[in-house]
N, C-alpha and C positions, 0 to 999 in steps of 0.2 A: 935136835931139840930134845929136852927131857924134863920130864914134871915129876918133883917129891910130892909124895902123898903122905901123910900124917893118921894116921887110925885110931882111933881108940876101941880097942877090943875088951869088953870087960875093965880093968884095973891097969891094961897095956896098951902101950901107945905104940903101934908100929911106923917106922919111916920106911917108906918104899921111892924107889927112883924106877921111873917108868919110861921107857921111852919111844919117840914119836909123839906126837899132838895132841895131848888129853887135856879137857877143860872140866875139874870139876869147882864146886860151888862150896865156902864155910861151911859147914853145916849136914852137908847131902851125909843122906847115908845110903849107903851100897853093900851087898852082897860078895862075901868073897869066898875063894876057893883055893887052897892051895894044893898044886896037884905038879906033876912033871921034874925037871930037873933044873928050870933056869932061877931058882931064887935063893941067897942064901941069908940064915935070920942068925943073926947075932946076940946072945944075952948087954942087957946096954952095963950092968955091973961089971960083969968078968972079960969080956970081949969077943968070948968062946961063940965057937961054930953051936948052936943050937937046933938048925932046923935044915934042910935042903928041900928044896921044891919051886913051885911055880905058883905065884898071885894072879887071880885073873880075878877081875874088878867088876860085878855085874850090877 
C-alpha cells in the first residue's frame, strides 16, 4: 500500500509517495523534516536530482 502526499511549501507544491498506511485529511497541515537518505526531490521544470534526504511527516 502507498499514499501520494501533495504539499504546499511556500510557492511549492511537493509530491511525495509514502509508503504503508497513512490517512491524511484535504487540508491538514503537518510538520515536516527532511533529514537522512531515503528521499529524492526532483525540480518539476528540468527533471534534475535537486535534493537527497528523508521526509518525515509530523
Amino acid at each position: 500500500m502507498k499514499t501520494t502526499v501533495r504539499a504546499t511549501v511556500g510557492n511549492y507544491i511537493l509530491t511525495s509517495v509514502m509508503f504503508g498506511g497513512v490517512v491524511y485529511s484535504l487540508g491538514d497541515k503537518k510538520k515536516v523534516n527532511f533529514k537522512g537518505d531515503e528521499a529524492i526531490l526532483f525540480s518539476r521544470s528540468t527533471g534534475k536530482i535537486i535534493g537527497l534526504g528523508k521526509l518525515r511527516i509530523r
